[in-house]
Each structure stands twice: as structure tokens, then as C-alpha cells.
C-alpha positions in Angstrom: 0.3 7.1 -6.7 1.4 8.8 -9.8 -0.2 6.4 -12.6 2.1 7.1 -15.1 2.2 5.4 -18.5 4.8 2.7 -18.2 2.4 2.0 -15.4 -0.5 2.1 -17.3 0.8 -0.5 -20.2 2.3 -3.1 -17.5 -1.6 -3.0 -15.9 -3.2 -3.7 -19.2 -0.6 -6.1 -20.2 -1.5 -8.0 -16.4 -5.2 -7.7 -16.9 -5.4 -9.7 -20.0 -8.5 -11.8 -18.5 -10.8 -8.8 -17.9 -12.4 -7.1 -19.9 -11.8 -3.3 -18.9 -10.6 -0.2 -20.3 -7.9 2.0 -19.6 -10.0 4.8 -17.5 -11.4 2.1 -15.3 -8.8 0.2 -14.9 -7.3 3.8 -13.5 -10.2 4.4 -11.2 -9.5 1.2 -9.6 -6.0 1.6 -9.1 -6.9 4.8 -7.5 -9.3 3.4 -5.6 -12.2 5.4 -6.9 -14.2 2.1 -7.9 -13.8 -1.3 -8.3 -15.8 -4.7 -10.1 -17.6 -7.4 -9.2 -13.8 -9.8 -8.6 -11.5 -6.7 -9.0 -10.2 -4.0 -6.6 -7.1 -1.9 -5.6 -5.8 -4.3 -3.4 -5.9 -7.1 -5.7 -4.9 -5.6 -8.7 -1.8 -4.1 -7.0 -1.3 -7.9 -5.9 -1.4 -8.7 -9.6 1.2 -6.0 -10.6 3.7 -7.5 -7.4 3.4 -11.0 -8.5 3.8 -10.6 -12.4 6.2 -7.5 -12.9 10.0 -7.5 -12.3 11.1 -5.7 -8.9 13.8 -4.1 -10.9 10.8 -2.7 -13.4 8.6 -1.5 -10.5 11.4 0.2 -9.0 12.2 2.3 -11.9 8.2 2.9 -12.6 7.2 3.7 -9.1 10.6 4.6 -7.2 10.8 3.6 -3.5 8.1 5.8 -1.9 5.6 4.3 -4.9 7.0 0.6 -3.9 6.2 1.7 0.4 2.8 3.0 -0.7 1.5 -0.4 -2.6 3.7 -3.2 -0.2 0.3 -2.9 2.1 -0.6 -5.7 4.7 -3.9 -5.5 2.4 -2.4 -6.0 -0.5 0.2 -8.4 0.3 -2.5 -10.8 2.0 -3.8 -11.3 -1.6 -0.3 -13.2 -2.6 -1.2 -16.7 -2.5 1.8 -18.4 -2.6 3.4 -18.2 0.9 7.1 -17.8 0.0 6.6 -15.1 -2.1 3.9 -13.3 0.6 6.8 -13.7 2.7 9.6 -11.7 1.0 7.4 -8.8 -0.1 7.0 -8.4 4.3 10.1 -8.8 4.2 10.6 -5.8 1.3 8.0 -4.2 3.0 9.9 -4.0 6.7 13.6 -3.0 4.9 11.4 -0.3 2.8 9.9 1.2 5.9 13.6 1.0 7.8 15.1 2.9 4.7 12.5 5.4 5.2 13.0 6.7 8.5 
């Protein structure tokens, strides 16, 4: 995933309750560490839940949206409506694709 900076400010803006700067917060997006309550999987969560489809779309583009709609990270979306339609974004992503 291509971290770019609109990316970078909706993360810090989500992340409000940790304290953790930009480069980590990075390296967890990417995978390359994570915290004692905070990892790829459920920051990506976080960034689902609180930021605008619409706003994702034009930050990550489709193939960015396919890569972080995981079974992984969609597992950490507690409310089970909302769990529910990213599957469901997830399966019309993947049909789109091939």
C-alpha cells in the first residue's frame, strides 16, 4: 500500500487515543511492527469504520480498497451490520477485478 499523505493525516486524525508518532504509526500500517493493543489489521479496521468510503476511494483507489477489505481486518468491525457490507464491498470489489 502506497501510504501517501492524505493517508497519513486521516491515520493520525483516527489515532487520537494513542500516543504514537508518524513513523510508527507507518511501520504498523505496513506491517513492519505493531504495539501492545495496536496492529495492521486493527488499525486498517479503524480507518474503514471512521473515514468516508467516498474519501478512501479517492486516497487509495480500488486496488488500495481490495488490498485492506481482508477477512482479517474486517473481523475487527464490531458492529455486525456494518461487518456485513464491507463483505459485501469486499465480494463486488473482487468481482470488478477479474
Amino acid at each position: 500500500m502506497n501510504i501517501t499523505p492524505e493517508i497519513k493525516k486521516e491515520l493520525g486524525r483516527l489515532v487520537w487515543d494513542y500516543a504514537i508518532d508518524e513513523q510508527t504509526l507507518c511501520d504498523i500500517l505496513e506491517g513492519k511492527t505493531s504495539t501492545f493493543s495496536l496492529n495492521r489489521e486493527k488499525l486498517l479496521a479503524r480507518l474503514l469504520l471512521n473515514t468516508k468510503w467516498y474519501r478512501l476511494l479517492d486516497c487509495l483507489g480500488p486496488g488500495g480498497l481490495k488490498e485492506i477489505l481482508t477477512d482479517e481486518v474486517i473481523r475487527y468491525i464490531w458492529v455486525t451490520d456494518l461487518r456485513e457490507r464491507f463483505f459485501y464491498a469486499k465480494n463486488v470489489l473482487n468481482e470488478i477485478a477479474q
